[in-house]
PyMOL Python script that loads the backbone (N, CA, C, O; Angstrom):
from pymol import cmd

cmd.read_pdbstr("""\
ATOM      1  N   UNK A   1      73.561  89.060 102.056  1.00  0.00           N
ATOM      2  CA  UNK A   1      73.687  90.515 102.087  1.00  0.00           C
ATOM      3  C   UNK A   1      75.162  90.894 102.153  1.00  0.00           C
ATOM      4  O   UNK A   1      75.975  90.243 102.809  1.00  0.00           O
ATOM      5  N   UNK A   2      75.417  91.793 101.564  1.00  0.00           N
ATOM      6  CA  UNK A   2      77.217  92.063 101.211  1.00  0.00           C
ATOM      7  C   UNK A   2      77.205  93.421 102.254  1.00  0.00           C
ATOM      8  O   UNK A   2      76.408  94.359 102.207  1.00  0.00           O
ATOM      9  N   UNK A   3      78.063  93.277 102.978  1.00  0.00           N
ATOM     10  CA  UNK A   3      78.248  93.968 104.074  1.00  0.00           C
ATOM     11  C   UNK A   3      79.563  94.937 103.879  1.00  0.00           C
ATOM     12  O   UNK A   3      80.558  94.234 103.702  1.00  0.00           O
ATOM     13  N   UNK A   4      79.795  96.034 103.863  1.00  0.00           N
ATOM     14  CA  UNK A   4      80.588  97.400 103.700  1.00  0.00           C
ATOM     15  C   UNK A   4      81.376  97.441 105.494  1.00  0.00           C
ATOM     16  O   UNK A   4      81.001  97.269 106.654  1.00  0.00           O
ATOM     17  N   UNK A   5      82.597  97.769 104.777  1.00  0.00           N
ATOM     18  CA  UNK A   5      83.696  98.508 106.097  1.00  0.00           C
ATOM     19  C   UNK A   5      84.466  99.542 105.862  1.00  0.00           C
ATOM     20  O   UNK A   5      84.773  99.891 104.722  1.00  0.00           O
ATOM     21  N   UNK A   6      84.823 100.092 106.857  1.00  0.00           N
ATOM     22  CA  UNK A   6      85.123 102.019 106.899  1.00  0.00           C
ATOM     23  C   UNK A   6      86.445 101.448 107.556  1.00  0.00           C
ATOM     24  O   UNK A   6      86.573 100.319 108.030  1.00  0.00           O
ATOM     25  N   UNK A   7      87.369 102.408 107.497  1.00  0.00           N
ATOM     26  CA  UNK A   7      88.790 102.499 107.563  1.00  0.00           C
ATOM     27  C   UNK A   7      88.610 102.350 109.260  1.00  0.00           C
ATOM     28  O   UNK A   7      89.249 101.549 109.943  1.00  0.00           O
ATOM     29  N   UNK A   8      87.337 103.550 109.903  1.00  0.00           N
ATOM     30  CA  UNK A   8      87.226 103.442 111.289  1.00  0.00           C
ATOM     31  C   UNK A   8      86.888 101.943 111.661  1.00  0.00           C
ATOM     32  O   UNK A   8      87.454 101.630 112.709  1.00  0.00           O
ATOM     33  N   UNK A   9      86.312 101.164 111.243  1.00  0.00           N
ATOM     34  CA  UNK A   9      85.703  99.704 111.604  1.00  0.00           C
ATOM     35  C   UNK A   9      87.263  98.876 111.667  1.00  0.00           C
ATOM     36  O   UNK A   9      87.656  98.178 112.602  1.00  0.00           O
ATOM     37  N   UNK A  10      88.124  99.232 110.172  1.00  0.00           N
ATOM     38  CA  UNK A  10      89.656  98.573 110.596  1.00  0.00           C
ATOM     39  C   UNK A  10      90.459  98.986 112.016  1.00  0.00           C
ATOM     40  O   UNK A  10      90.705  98.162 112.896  1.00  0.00           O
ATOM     41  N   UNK A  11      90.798 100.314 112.078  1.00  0.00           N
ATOM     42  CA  UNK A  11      91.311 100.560 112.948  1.00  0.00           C
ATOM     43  C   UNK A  11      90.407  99.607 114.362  1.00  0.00           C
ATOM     44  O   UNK A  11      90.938  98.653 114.930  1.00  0.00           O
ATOM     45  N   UNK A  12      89.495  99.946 114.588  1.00  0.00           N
ATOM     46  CA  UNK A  12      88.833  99.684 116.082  1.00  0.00           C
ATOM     47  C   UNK A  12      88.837  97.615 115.877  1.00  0.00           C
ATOM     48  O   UNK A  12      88.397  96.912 116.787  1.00  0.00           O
ATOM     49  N   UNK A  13      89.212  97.213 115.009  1.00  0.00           N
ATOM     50  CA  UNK A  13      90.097  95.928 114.418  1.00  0.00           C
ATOM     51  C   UNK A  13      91.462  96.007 114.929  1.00  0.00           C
ATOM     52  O   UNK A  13      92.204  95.070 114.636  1.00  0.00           O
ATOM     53  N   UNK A  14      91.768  96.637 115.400  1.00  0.00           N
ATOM     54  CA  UNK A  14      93.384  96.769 115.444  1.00  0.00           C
ATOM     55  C   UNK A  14      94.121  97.083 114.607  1.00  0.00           C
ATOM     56  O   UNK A  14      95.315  96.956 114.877  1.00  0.00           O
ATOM     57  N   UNK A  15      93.753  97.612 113.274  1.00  0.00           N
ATOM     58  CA  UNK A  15      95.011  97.746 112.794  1.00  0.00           C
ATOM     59  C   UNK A  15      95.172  99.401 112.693  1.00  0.00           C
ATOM     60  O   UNK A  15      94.342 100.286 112.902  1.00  0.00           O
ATOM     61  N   UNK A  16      96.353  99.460 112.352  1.00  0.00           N
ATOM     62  CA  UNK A  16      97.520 101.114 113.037  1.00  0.00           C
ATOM     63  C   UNK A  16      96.541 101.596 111.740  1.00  0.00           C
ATOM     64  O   UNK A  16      96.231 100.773 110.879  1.00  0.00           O
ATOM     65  N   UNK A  17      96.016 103.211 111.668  1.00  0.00           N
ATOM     66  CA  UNK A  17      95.926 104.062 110.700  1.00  0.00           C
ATOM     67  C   UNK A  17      95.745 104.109 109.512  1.00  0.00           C
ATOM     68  O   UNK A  17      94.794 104.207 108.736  1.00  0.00           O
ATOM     69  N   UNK A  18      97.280 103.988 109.466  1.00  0.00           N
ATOM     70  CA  UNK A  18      97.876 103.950 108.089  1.00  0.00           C
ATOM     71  C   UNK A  18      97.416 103.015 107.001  1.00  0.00           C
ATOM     72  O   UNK A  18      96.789 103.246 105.967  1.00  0.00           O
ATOM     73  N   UNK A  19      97.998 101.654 107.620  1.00  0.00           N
ATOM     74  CA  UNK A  19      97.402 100.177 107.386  1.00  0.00           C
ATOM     75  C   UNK A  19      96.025 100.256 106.955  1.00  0.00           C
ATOM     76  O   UNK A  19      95.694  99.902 105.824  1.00  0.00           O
ATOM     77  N   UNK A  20      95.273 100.671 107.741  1.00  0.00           N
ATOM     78  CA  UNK A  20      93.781 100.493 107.498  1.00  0.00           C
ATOM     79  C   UNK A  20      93.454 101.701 106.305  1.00  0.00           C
ATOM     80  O   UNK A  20      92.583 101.253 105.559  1.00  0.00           O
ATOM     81  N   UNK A  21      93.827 102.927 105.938  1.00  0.00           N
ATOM     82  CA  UNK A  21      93.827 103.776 105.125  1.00  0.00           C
ATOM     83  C   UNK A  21      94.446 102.763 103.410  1.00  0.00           C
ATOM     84  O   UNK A  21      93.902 102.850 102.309  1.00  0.00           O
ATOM     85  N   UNK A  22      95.503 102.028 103.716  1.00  0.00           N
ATOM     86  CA  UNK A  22      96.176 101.608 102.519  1.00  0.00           C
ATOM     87  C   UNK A  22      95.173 100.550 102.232  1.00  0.00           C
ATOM     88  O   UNK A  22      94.864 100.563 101.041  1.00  0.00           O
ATOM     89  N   UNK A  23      94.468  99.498 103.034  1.00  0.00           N
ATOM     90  CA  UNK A  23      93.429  98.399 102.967  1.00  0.00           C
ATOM     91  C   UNK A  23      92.338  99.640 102.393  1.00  0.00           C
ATOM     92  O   UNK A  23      92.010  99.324 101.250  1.00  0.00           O
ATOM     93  N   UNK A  24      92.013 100.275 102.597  1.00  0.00           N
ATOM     94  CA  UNK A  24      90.524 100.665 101.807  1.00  0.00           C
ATOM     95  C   UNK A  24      91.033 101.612 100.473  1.00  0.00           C
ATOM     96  O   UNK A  24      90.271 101.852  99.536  1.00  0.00           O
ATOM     97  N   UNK A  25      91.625 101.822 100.500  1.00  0.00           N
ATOM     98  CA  UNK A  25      92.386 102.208  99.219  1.00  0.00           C
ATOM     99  C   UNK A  25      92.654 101.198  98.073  1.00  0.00           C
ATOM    100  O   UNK A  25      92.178 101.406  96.957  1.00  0.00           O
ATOM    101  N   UNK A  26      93.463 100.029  98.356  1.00  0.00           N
ATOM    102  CA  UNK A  26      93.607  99.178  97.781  1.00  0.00           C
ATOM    103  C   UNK A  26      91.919  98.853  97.502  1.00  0.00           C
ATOM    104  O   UNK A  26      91.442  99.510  96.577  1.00  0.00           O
ATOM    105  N   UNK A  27      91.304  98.235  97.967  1.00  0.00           N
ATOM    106  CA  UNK A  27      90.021  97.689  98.015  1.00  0.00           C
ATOM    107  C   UNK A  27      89.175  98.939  96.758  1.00  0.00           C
ATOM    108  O   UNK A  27      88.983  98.727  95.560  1.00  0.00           O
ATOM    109  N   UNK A  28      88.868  99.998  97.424  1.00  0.00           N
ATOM    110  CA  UNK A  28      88.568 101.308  95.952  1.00  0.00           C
ATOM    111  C   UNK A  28      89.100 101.053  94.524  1.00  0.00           C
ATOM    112  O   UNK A  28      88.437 101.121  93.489  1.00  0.00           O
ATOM    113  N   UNK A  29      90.637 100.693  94.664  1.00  0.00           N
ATOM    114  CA  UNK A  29      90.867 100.132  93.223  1.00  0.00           C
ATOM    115  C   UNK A  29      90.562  98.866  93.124  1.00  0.00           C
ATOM    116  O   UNK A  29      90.380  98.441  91.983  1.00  0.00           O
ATOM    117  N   UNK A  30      90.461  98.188  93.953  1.00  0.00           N
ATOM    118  CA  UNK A  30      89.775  96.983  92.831  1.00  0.00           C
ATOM    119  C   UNK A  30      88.710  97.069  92.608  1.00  0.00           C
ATOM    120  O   UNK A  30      88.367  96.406  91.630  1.00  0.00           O
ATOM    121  N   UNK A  31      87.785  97.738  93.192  1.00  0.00           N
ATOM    122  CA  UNK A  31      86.583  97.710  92.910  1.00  0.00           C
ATOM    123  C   UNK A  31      86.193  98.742  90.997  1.00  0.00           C
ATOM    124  O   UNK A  31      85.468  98.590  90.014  1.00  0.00           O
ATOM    125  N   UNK A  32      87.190  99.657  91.473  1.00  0.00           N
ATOM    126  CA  UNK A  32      87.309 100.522  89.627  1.00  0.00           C
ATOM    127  C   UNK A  32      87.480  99.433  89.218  1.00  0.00           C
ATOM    128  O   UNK A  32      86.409  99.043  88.754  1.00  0.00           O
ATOM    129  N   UNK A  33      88.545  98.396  89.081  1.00  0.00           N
ATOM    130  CA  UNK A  33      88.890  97.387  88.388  1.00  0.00           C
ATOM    131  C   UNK A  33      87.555  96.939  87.818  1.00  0.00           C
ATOM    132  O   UNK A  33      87.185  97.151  86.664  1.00  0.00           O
ATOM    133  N   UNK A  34      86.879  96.301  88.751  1.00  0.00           N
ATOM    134  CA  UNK A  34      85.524  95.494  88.911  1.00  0.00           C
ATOM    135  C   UNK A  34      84.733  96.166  88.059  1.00  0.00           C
ATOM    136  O   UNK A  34      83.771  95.420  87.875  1.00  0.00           O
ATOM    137  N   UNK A  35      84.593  97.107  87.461  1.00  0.00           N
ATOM    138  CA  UNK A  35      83.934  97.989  86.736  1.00  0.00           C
ATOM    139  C   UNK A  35      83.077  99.125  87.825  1.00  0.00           C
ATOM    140  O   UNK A  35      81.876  99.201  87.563  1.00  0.00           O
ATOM    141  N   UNK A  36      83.423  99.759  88.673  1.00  0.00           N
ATOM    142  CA  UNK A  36      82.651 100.307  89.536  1.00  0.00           C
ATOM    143  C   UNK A  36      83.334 101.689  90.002  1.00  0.00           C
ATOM    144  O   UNK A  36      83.962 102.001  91.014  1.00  0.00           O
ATOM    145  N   UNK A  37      83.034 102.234  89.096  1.00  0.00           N
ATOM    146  CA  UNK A  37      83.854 103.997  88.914  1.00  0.00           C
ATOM    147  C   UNK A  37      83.834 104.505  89.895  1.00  0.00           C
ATOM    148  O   UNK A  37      84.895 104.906  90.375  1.00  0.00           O
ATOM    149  N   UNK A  38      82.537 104.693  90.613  1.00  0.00           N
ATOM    150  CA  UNK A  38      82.139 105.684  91.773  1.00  0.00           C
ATOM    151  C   UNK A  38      82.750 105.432  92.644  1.00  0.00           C
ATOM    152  O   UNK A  38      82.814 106.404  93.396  1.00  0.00           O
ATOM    153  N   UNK A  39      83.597 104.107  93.206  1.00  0.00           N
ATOM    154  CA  UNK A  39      84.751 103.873  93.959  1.00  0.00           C
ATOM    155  C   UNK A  39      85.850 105.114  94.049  1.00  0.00           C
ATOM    156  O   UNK A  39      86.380 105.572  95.061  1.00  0.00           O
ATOM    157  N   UNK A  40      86.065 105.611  92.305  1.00  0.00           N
ATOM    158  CA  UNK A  40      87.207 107.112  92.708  1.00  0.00           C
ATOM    159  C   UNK A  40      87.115 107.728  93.558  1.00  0.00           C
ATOM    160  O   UNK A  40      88.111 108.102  94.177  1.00  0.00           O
ATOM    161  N   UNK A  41      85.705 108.108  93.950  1.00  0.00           N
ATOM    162  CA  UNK A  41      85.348 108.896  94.879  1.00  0.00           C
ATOM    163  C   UNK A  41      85.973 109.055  95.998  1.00  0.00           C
ATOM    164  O   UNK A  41      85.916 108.158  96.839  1.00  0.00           O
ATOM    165  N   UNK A  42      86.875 110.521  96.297  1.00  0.00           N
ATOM    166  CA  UNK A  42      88.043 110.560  97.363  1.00  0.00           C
ATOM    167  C   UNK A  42      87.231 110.419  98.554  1.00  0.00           C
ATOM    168  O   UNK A  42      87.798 110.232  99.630  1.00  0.00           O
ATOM    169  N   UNK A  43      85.721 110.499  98.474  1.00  0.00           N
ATOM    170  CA  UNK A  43      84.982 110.934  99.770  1.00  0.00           C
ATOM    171  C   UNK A  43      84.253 109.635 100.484  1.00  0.00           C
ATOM    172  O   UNK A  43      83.820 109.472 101.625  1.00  0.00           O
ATOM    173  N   UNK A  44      84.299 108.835  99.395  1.00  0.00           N
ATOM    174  CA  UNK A  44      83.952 107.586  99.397  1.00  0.00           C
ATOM    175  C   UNK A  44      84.592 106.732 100.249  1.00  0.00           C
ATOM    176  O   UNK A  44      85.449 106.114  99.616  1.00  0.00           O
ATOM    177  N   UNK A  45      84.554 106.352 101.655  1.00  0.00           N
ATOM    178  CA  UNK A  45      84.895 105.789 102.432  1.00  0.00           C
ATOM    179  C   UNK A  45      84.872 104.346 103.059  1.00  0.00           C
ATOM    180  O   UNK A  45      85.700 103.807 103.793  1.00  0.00           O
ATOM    181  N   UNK A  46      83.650 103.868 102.541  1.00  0.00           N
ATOM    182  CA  UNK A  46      82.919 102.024 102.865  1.00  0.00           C
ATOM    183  C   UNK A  46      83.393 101.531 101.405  1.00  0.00           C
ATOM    184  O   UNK A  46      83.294 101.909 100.238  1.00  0.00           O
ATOM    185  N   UNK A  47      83.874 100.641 102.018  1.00  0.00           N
ATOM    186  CA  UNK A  47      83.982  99.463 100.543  1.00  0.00           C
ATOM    187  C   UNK A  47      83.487  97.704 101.618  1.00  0.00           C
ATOM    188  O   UNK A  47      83.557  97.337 102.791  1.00  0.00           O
ATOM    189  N   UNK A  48      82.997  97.099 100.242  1.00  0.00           N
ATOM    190  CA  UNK A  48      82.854  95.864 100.558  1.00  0.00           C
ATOM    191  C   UNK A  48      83.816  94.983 101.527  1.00  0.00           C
ATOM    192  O   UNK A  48      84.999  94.892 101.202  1.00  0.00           O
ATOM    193  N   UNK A  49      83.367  94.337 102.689  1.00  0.00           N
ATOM    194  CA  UNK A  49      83.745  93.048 103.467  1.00  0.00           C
ATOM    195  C   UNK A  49      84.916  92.611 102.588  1.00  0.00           C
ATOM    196  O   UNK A  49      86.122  92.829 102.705  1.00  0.00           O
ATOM    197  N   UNK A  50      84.055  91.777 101.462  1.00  0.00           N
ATOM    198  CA  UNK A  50      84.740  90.519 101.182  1.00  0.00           C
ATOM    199  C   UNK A  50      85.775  90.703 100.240  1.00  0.00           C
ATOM    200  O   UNK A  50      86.472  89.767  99.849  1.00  0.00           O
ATOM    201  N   UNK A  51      85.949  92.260  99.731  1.00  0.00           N
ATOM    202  CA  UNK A  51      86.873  92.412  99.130  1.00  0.00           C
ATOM    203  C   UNK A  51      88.270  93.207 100.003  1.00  0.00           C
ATOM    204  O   UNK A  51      89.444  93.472  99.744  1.00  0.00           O
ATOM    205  N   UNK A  52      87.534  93.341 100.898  1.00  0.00           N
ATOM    206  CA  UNK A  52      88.982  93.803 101.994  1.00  0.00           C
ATOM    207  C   UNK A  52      89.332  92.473 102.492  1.00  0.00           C
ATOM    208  O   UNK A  52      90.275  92.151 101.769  1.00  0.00           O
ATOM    209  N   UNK A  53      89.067  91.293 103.500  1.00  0.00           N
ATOM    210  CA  UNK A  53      89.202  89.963 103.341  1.00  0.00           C
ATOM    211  C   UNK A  53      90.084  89.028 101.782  1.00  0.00           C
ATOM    212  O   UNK A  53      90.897  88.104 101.738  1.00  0.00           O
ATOM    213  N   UNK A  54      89.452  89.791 100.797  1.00  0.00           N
ATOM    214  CA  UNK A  54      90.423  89.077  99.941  1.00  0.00           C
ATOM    215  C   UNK A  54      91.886  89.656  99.878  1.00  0.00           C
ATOM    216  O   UNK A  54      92.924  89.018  99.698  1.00  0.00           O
ATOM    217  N   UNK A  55      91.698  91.321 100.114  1.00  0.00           N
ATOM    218  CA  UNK A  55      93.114  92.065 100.214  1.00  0.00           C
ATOM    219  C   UNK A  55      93.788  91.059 101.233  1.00  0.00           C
ATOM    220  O   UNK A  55      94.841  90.519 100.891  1.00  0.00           O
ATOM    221  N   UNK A  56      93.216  90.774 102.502  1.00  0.00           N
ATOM    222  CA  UNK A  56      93.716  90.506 103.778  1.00  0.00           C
ATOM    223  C   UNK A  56      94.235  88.813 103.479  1.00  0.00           C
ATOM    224  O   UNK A  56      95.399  88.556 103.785  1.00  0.00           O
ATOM    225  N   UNK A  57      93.791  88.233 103.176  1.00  0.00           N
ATOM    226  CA  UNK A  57      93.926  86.902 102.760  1.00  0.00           C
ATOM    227  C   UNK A  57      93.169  85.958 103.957  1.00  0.00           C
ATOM    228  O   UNK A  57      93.431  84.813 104.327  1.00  0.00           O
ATOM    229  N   UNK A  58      92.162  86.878 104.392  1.00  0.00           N
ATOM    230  CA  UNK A  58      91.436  86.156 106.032  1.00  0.00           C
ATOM    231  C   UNK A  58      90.452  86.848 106.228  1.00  0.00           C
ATOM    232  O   UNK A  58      90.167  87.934 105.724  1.00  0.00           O
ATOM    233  N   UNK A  59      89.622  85.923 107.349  1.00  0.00           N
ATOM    234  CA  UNK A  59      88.161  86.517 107.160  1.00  0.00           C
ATOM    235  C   UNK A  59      88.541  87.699 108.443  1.00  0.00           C
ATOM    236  O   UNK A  59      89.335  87.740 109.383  1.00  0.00           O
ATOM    237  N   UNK A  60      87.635  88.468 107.956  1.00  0.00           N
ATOM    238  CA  UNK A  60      87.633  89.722 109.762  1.00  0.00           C
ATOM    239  C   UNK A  60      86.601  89.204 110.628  1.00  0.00           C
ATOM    240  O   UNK A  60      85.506  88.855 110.187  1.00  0.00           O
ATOM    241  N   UNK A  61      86.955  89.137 111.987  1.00  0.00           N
ATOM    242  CA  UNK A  61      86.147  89.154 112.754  1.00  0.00           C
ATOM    243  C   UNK A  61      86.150  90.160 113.693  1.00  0.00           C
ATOM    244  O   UNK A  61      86.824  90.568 114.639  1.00  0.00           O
ATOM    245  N   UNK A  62      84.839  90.482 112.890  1.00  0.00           N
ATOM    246  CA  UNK A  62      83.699  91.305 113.762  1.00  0.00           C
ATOM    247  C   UNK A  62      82.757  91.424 114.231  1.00  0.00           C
ATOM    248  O   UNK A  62      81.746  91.384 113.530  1.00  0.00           O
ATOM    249  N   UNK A  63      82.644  91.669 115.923  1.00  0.00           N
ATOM    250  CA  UNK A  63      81.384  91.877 116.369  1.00  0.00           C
ATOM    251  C   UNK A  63      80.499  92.692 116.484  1.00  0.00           C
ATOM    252  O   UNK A  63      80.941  93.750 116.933  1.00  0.00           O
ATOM    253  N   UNK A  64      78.997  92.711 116.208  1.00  0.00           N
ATOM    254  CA  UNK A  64      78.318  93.545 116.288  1.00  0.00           C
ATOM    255  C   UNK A  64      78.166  94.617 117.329  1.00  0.00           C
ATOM    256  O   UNK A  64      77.204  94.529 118.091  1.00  0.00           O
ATOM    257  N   UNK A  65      79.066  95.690 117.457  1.00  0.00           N
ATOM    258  CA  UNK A  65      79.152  96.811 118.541  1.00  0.00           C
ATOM    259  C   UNK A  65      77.722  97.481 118.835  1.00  0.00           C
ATOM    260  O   UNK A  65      77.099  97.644 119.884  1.00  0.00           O
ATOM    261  N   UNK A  66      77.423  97.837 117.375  1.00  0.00           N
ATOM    262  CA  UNK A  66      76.185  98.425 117.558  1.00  0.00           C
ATOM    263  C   UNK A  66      74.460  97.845 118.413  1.00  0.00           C
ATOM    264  O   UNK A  66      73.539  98.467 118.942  1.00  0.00           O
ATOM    265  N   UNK A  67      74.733  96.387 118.157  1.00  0.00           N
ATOM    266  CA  UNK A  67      73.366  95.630 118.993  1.00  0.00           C
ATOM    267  C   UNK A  67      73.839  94.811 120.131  1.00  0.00           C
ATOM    268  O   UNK A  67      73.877  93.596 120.324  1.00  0.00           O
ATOM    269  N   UNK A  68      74.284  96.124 121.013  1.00  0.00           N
ATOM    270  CA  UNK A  68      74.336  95.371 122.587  1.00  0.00           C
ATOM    271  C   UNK A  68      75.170  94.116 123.026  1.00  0.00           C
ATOM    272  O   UNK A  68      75.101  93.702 124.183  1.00  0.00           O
TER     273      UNK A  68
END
""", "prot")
cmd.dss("prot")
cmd.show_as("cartoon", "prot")
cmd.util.cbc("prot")
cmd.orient("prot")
């Protein structure tokens, strides 16, 4: 199952704002790249795990906040 992350999921990752705004940005264009238009979407906020990880050059670790 291919799992989606929000700029908020980076930040609460640690990273500053900005950083995490430029990571899902970057990630939106590759995904246009990828053939996947609806990525333009300014409102469009989740992009794929494994393509922020490839931006990053490392896996994220994250724990499940939501199940206790």
């Amino acid at each position: 199952m291919n799992s989606f992350i929000s700029k908020e999921e980076l930040i609460a990752c640690g990273y500053p704002k900005h950083t995490a705004q430029n990571i899902i940005r970057q990630a939106k264009d590759i995904m246009v790249q990828k053939g996947y238009p609806f990525y333009m979407n300014k409102r469009l906020g989740r992009v794929p795990k494994d393509v922020v990880e490839s931006i990053l050059g490392s896996e994220l670790d994250m724990e499940e906040k939501q199940h206790g």
